[in-house]
C-alpha positions in Angstrom: 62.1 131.1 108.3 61.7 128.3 110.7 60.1 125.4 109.8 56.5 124.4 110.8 55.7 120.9 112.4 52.3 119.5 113.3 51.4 116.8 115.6 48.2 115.4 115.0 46.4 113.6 117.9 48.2 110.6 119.0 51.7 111.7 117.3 54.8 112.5 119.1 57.7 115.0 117.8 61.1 115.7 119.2 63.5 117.9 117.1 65.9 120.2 117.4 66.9 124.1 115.9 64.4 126.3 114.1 61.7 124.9 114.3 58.2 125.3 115.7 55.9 122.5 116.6 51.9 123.3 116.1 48.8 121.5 117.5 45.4 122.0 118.3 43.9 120.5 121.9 40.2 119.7 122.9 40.0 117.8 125.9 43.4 116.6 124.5 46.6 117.0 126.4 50.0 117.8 125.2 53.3 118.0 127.1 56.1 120.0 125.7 60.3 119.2 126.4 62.6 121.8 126.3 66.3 122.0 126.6 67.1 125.4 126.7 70.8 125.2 126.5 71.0 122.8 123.3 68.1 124.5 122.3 65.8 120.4 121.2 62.4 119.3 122.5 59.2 117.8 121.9 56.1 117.9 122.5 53.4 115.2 122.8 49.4 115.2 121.9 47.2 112.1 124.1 43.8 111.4 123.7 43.6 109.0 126.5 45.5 108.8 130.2 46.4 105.4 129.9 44.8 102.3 128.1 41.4 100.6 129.2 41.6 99.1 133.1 42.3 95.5 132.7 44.5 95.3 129.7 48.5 94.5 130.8 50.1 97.6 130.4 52.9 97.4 127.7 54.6 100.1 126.2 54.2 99.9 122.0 54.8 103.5 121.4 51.2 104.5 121.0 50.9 108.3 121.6 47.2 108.1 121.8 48.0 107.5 125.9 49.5 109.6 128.5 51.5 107.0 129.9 52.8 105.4 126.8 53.6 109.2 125.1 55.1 110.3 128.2 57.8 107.5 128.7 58.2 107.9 124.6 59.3 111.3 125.5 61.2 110.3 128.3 63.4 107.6 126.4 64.0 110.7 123.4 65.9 112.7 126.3 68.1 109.6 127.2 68.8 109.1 123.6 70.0 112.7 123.2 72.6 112.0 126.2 70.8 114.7 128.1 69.8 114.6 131.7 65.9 114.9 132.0 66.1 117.5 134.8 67.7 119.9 132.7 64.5 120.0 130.3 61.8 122.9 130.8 58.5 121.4 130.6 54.9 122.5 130.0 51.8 121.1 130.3 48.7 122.4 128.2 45.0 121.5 127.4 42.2 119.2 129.2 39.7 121.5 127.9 35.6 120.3 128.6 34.6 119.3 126.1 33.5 115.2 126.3 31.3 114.5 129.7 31.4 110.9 131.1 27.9 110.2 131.7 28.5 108.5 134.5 30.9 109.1 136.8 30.4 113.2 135.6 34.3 113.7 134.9 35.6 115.2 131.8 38.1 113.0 129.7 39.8 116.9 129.6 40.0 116.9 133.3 41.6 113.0 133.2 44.2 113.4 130.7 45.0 117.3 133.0 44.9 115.1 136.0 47.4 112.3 134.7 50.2 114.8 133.1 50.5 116.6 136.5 50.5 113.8 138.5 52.7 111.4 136.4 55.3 114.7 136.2 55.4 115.4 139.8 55.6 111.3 139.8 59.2 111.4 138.2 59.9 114.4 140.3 59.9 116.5 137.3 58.9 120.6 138.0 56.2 122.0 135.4 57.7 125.5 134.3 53.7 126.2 133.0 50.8 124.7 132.3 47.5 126.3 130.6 44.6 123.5 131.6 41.3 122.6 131.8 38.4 125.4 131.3 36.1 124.8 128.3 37.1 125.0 124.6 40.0 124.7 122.4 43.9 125.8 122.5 45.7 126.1 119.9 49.8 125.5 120.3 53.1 127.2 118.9 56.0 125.6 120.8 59.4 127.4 119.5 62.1 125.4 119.9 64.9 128.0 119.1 63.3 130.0 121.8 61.3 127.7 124.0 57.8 130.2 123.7 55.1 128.4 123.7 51.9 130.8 122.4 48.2 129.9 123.3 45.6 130.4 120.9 42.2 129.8 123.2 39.0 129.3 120.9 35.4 130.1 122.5 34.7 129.6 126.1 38.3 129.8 127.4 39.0 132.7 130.4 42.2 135.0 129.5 45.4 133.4 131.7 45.2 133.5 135.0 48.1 133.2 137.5 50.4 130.0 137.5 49.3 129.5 133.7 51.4 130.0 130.6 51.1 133.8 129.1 49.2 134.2 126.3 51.8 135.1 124.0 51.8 137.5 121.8 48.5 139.3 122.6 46.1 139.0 119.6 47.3 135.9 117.6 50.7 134.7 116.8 53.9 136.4 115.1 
C-alpha cells in the first residue's frame, strides 16, 4: 500500500518510492516533477504568481507564489544530483473561480499563465497540463508510476486534446 501525501495550498512536496501525492485546486495551480528513471518528484500548490508588484523579489521559500515554489522545486532537483531535463513535468489547474473586478482576469487564468510561461522560460517541455475551465480538480500524482489522475468537480468539460487523461474513468483506483 503506498503511502498518501497531501499538499495543502502553499506547501511543497518532493519524495521518492511508493508514494502518491494528493491535492485539491481552485483557481490554484500545481506543478508536478517526475523522474521516471529514479522513480522521485514533487509537486507544488500556489495561490499566487508571484508577490505583490513593488515588493523586492526575494526568494524565502514561500510556496504560496509561483515563482518562489517553482525555483523551490528547482533547487530539490539539483540537490538530488539530477539533471532538470530529465524530469517529466505537468502542469494542472487555474480553474475560474475568483474574478478581478477590474482588469476582468481570473487569478486561475494568472497563476495558468505564469507556470507555462516560467517553464518554457527555463526551456523546460510540459509532458501535460489540464488548465483553466471553471471548477475544481482534484490530484493523484504516483510517483512509482508517474500517473497523475484528474478528479474535475462541477463545471469542468471532459479532457480535450493536449490535456492530461482523465485517468481512470470514473474516480480513482
Amino acid at each position: 500500500m503506498s503511502e498518501r501525501i497531501f499538499v495543502n495550498p502553499g506547501e511543497i512536496y518532493f519524495g521518492q518510492g511508493d508514494e502518491r501525492i494528493e491535492t485539491l485546486l481552485g483557481s490554484c495551480v500545481a506543478i508536478t516533477f517526475w523522474h521516471p528513471v529514479k522513480r522521485l518528484g514533487g509537486m507544488c500548490h500556489f495561490l499566487l504568481p508571484n508577490r505583490i508588484h513593488g515588493k523586492v523579489p526575494v526568494y524565502t521559500g514561500d510556496g504560496r507564489y509561483g515563482d518562489e515554489a517553482l525555483q523551490y522545486m528547482i533547487e530539490e532537483v539539483a540537490a538530488r544530483r539530477t539533471p532538470l531535463r530529465d524530469y517529466q513535468v505537468k502542469v494542472f489547474g487555474g480553474g475560474r473561480i475568483f474574478v478581478n473586478e477590474r482588469s476582468g482576469a481570473t487569478i486561475g487564468e494568472a497563476n495558468a499563465r505564469f507556470a507555462l510561461s516560467a517553464l518554457r522560460e527555463i526551456d523546460l517541455p510540459i509532458a501535460g497540463q489540464d488548465v483553466a475551465g471553471e471548477g475544481y480538480r482534484y490530484l493523484r500524482f504516483d510517483l512509482a508510476t508517474g500517473d497523475v489522475w484528474v478528479r474535475r468537480g462541477r463545471g469542468l468539460p471532459a479532457a480535450t486534446p493536449g490535456r492530461e487523461p482523465v485517468k481512470p474513468a470514473g474516480g480513482f483506483r
